[in-house]
C-alpha positions in Angstrom: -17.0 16.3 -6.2 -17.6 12.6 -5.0 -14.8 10.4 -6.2 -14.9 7.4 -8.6 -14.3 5.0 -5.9 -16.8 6.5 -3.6 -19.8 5.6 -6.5 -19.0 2.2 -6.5 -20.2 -0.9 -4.1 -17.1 -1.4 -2.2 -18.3 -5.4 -1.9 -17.6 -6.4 -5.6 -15.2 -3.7 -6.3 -11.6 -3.8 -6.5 -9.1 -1.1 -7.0 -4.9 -1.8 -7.4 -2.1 1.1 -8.2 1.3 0.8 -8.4 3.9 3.1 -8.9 7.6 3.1 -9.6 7.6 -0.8 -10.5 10.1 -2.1 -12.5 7.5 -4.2 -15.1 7.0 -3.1 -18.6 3.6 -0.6 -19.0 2.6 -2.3 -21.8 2.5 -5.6 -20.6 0.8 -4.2 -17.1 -2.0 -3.0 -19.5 -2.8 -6.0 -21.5 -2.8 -7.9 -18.2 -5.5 -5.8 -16.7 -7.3 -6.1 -19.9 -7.4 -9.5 -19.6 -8.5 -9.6 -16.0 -10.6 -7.1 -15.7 -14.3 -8.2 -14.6 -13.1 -11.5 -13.3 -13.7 -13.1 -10.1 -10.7 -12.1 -7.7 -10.6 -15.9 -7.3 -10.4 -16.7 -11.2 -7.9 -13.8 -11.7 -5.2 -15.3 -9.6 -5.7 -18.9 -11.2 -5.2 -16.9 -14.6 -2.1 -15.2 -13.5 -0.5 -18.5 -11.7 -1.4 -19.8 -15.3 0.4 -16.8 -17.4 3.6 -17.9 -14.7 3.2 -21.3 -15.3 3.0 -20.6 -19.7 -0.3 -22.4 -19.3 -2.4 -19.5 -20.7 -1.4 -16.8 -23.1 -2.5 -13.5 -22.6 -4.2 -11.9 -25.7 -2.7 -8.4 -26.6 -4.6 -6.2 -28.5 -3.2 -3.0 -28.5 0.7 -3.9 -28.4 0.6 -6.1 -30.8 3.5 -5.6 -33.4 5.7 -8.7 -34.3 4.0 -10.8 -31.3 3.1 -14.0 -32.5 0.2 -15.9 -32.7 -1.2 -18.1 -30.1 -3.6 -21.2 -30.3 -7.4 -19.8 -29.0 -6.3 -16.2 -28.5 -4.4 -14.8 -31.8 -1.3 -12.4 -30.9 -0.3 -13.1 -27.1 2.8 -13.7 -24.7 3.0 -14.8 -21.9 4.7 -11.8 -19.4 5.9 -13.7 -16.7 7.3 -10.6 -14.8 4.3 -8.4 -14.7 2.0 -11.4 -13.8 
């Protein structure tokens, strides 16, 4: 059985785990929502922006009593997981 990683072009394919990190789950997976198909390049700008309140990120799944943001609708800005 040929794993997941092994099908891709390891040239514009990127692959991050963490484990045991104290961030919230939720947060982690509306951040890699946001991110994912990005440039590595554009990513980071959007995370320095996240840290810097610049740019909301839009949540879509966990998205009870979060408020609504100009341009995105419901989004925070989680400072920790960025």
């Amino acid at each position: 059985m040929v794993g997941y990683t092994q099908q891709t072009d390891p040239d514009t394919t990127a692959r991050a785990i963490g484990k045991e990190m104290p961030i919230s789950p939720k947060h982690s997976r509306e951040i890699c929502r946001m991110l994912r198909g990005k440039n590595v390049d554009v990513a980071i700008r959007m995370l320095e922006e996240v840290v810097e309140l610049k740019r909301p990120v839009p949540f879509a799944r966990f998205k009870g009593y979060v408020s609504h943001k100009k341009g995105v609708g419901p989004g925070r800005y989680p400072q920790k997981s960025a």
